[in-house]
Kinemage of the C-alpha trace (Angstrom):
@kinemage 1
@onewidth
@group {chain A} dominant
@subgroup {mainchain}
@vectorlist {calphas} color= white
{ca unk a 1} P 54.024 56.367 16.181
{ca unk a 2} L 53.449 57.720 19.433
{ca unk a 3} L 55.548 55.676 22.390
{ca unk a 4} L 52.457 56.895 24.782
{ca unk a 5} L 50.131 55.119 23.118
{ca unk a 6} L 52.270 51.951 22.775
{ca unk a 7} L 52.711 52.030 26.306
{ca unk a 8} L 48.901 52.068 26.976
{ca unk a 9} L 47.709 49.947 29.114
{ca unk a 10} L 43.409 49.811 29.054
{ca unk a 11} L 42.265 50.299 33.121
{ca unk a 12} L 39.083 48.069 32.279
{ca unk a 13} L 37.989 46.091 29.819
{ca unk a 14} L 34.608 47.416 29.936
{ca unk a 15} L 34.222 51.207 28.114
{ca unk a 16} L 33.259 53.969 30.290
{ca unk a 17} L 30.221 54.052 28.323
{ca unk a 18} L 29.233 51.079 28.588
{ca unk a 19} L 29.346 50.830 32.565
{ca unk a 20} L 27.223 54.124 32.224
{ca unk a 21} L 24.689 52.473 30.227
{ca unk a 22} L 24.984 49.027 32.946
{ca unk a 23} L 23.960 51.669 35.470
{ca unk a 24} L 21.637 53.218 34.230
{ca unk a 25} L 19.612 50.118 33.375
{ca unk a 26} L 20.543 48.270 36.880
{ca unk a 27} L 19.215 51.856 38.543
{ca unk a 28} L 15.892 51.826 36.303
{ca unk a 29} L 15.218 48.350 36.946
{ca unk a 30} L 15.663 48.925 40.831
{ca unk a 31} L 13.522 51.858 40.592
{ca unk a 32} L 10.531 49.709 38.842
{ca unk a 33} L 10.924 47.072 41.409
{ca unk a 34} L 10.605 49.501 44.588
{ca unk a 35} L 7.533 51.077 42.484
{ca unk a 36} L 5.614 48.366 41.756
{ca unk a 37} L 6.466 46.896 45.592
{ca unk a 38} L 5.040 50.165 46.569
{ca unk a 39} L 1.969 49.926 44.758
{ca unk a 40} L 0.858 46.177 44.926
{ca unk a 41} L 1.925 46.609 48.773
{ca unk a 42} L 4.379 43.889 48.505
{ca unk a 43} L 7.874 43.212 49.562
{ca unk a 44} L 10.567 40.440 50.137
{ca unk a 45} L 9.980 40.978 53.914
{ca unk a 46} L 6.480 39.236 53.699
{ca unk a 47} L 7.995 36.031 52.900
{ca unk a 48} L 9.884 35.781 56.117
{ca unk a 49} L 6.813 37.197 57.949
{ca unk a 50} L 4.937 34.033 56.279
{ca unk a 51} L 7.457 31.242 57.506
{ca unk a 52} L 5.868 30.311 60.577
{ca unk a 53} L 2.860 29.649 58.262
{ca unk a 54} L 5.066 27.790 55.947
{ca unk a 55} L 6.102 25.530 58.800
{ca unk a 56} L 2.540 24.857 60.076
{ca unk a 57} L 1.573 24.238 56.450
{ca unk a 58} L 4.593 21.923 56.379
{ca unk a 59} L 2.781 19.524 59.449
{ca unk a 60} L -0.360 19.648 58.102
{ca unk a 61} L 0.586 17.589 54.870
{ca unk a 62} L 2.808 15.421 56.175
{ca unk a 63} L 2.862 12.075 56.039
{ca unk a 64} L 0.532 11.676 53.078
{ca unk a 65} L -2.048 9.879 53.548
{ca unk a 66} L -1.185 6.469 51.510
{ca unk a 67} L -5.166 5.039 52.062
{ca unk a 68} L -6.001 8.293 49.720
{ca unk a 69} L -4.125 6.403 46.537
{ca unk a 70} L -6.709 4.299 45.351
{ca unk a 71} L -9.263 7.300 44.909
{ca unk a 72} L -6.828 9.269 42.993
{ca unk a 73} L -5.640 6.594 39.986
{ca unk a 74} L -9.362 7.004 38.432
{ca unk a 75} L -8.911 10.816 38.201
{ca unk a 76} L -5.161 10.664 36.961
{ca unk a 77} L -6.034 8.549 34.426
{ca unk a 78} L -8.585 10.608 33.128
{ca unk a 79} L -6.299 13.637 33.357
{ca unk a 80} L -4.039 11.900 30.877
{ca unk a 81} L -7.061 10.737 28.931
{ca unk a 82} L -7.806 14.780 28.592
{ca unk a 83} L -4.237 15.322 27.178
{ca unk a 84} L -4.624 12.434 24.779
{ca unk a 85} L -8.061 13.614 23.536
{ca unk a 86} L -6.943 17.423 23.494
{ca unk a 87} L -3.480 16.397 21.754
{ca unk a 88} L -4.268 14.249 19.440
{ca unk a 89} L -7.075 16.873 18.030
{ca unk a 90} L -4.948 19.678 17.736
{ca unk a 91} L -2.374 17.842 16.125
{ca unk a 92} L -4.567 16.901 13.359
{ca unk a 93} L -6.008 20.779 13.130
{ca unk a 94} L -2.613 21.965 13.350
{ca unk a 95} L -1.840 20.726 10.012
{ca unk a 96} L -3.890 22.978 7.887
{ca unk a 97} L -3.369 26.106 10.328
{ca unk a 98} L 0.589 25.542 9.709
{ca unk a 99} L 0.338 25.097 6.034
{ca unk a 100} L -1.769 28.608 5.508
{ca unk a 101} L 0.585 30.572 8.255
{ca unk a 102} L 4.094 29.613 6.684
{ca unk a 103} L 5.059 32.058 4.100
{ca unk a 104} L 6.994 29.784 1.944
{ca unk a 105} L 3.573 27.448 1.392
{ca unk a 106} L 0.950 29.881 1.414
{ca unk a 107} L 1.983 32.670 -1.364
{ca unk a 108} L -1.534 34.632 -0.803
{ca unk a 109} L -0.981 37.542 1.352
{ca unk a 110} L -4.375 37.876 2.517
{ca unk a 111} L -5.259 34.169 3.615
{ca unk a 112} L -1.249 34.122 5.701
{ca unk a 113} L -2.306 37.385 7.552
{ca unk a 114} L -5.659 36.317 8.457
{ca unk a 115} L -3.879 32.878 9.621
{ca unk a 116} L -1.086 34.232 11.387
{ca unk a 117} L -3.828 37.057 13.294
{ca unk a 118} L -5.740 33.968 14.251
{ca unk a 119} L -2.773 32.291 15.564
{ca unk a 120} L -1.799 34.736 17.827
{ca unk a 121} L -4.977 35.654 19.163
{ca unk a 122} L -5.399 31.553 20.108
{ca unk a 123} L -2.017 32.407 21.903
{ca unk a 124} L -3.212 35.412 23.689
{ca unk a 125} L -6.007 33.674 25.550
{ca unk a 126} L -4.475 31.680 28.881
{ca unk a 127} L -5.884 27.746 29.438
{ca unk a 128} L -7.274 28.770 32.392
{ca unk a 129} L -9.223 31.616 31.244
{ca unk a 130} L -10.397 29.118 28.430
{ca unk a 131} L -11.370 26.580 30.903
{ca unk a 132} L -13.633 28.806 32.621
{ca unk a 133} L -15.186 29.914 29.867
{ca unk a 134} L -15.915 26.772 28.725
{ca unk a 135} L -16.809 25.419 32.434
{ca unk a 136} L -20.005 28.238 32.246
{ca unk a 137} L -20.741 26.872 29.006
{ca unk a 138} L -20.681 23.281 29.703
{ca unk a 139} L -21.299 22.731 33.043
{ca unk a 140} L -18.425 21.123 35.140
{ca unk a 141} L -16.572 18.295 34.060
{ca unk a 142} L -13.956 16.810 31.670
{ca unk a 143} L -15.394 18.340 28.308
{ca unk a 144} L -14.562 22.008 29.057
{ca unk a 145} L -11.187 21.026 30.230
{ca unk a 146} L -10.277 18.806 26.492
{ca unk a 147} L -12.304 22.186 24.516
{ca unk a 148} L -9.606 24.835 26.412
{ca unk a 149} L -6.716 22.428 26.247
{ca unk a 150} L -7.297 21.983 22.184
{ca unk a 151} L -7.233 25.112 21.655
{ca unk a 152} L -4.121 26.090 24.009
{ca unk a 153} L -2.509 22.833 22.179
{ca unk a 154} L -3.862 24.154 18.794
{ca unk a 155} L -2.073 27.798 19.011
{ca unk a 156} L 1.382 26.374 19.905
{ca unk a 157} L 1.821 23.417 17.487
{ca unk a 158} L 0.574 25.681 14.740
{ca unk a 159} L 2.904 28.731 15.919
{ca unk a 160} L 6.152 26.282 15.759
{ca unk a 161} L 5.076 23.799 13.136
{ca unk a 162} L 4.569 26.977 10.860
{ca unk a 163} L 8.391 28.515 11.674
{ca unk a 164} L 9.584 25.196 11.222
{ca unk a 165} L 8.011 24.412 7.654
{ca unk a 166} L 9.506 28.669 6.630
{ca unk a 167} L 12.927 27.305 7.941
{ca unk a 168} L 12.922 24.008 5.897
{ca unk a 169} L 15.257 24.243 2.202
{ca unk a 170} L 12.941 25.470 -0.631
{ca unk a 171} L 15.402 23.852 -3.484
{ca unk a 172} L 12.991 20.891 -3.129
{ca unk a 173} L 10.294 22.656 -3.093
{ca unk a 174} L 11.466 24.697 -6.642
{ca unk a 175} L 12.543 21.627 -8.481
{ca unk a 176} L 9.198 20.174 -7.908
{ca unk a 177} L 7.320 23.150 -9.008
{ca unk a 178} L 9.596 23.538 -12.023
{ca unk a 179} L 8.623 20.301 -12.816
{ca unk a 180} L 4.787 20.848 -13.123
{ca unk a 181} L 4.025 19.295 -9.439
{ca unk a 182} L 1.015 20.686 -7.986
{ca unk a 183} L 0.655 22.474 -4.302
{ca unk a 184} L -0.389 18.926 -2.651
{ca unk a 185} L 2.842 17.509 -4.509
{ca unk a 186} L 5.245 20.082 -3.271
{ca unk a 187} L 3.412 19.394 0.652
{ca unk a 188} L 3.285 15.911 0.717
{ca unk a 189} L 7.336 15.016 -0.920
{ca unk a 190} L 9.012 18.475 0.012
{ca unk a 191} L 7.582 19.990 2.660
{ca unk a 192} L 6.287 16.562 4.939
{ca unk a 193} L 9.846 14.740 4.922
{ca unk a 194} L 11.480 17.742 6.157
{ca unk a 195} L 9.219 18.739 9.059
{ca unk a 196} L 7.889 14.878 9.868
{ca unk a 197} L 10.691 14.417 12.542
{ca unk a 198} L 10.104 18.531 14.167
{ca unk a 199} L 6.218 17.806 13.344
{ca unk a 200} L 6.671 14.625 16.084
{ca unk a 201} L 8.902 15.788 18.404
{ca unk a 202} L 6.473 19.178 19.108
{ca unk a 203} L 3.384 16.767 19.488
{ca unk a 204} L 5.198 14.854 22.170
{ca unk a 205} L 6.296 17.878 24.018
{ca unk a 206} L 3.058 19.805 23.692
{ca unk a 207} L 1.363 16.548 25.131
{ca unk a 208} L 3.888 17.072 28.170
{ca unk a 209} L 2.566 20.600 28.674
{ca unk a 210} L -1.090 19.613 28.480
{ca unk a 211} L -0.659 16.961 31.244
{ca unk a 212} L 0.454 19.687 33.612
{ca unk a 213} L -2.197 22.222 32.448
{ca unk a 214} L -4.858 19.789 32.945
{ca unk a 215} L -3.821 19.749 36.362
{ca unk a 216} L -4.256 23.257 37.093
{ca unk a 217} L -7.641 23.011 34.654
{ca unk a 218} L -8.981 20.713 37.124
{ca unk a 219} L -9.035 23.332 39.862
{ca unk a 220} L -11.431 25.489 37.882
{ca unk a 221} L -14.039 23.034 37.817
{ca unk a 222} L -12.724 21.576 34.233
{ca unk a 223} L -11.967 18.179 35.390
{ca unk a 224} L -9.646 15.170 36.071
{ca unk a 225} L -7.151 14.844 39.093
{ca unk a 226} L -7.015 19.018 39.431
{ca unk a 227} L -10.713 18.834 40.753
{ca unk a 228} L -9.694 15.897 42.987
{ca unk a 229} L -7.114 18.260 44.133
{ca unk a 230} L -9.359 21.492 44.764
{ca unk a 231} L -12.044 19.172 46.251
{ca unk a 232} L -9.150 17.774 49.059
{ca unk a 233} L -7.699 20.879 49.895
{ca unk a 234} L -11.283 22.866 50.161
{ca unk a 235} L -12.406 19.560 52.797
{ca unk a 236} L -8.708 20.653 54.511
{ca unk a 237} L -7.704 17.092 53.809
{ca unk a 238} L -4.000 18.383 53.876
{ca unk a 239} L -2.698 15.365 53.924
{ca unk a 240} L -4.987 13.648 51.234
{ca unk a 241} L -4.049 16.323 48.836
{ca unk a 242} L 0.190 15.457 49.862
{ca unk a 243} L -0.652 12.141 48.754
{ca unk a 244} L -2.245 13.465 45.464
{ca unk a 245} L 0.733 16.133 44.459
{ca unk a 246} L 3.075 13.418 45.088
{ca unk a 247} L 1.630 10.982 42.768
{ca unk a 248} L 0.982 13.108 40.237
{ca unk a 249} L 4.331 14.670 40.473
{ca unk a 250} L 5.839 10.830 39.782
{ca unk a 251} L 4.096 10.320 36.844
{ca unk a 252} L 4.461 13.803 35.257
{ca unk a 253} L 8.423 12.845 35.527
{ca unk a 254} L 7.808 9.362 34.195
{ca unk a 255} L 5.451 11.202 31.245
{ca unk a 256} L 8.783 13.546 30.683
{ca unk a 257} L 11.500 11.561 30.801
{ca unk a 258} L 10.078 8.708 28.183
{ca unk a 259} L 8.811 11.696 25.610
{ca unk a 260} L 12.216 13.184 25.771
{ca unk a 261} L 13.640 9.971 25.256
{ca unk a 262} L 11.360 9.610 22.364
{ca unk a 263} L 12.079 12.617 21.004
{ca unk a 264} L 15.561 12.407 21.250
{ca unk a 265} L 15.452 9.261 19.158
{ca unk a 266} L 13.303 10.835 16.482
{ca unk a 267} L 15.318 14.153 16.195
């Protein structure tokens, strides 16, 4: 054996090649970011230039105005009324969407392409874009707002619930069918008791998302405490709409921290 080579001692611990490749990617990355600055006309500098604007901002909300609270528990609860409506729907049309996109369920080719195509083109579309589609359907109001947020609720549960139920152990599943159960059979004491506790734990946190994305709905014209919002802050009542953001910040960590809680238990 050579004695030079049991004597070597490695000067990094990181190849040559790989610091190469490191740079390369750091350099390309760099070179994106000072492109697209370039072209959209933006840069970090802008920020500080828009601190003194900040600041102002800063006085014009504060203190909230506490009168304002009374007018905003009627369009909060209707916010979380959306979510319920809009959750509790897609849940339920979930089911069959999850059942025809898992693989493991749905052995016919043609139906789990169409169903998985559909799925992703339901997750393609933004709320918001939904919600103004639907808002110069329907008019202004809650209705548009529950229509985009069941199907923005519908393309997520369906997308997980569907990995979920092609993750689950298909021994069950084969020692039912091997002894003459039918598709429903194999569903309802294979497939159900294995995904029941996943199956909850998504509904909960998907009803988490839609309380937030009702808020933002709301400034579209699609309803609950998001119109309130737009309304406050197009009237300059700055310190009306503090008062608003606050609230509904509260409750959105209340609305988290019991639905994790929940889901904790069930998982």
């Amino acid at each position: 054996m050579d004695p030079k080579q049991d004597n070597f001692v490695p000067s990094s611990l990181i190849s040559a090649r790989a610091k190469r490749q490191v740079t390369l990617i750091m350099m390309v990355v760099i070179g994106l970011y000072l492109w697209s600055s370039i072209q959209t006309e933006s840069f970090i500098t802008d920020f500080f230039a828009g601190i003194p604007d900040m600041s102002r901002m800063v006085q014009d909300l504060f203190p909230p105005n506490l009168s304002f609270t009374s007018q905003v528990w009627p369009k909060l609860t209707e916010t979380i009324h959306m979510a319920i409506i809009a959750t509790t729907i897609a849940v339920i049309l979930c089911i069959p969407m999850s059942l025809l996109a898992a693989s493991n369920v749905n052995t016919n080719k043609i139906s789990y392409q169409i169903s998985r195509f559909f799925l992703n083109i339901l997750r393609t579309i933004p709320d918001i874009i939904l919600a103004v589609i639907f808002v110069g359907i329907f008019g202004i109001g809650v209705f548009p707002g529950i229509l985009a947020l069941i199907i923005f609720s519908l393309g997520i549960l369906s997308k997980l619930i569907s990995e979920t139920i092609e993750a689950i152990d298909r021994h069950p599943m084969e020692a039912i069918t091997a002894s003459g159960g039918n598709k429903l059979q194999v569903i309802w004491y294979s497939v159900v008791p294995q995904v029941l506790p996943q199956f909850t734990s998504f509904g909960l946190y998907v009803f988490e998302i839609n309380i937030r994305a009702s808020v933002v709905l709301g400034l579209v014209g699609a309803g609950g405490v998001g119109q309130l919002l737009n309304q406050q802050i197009n009237f300059f009542n700055y310190k009306n709409a503090m008062m608003l953001i606050l609230i509904v910040f509260i409750i959105v960590i209340i609305i988290d921290y019991v639905s994790t809680k929940i889901r904790e238990a069930i998982v």
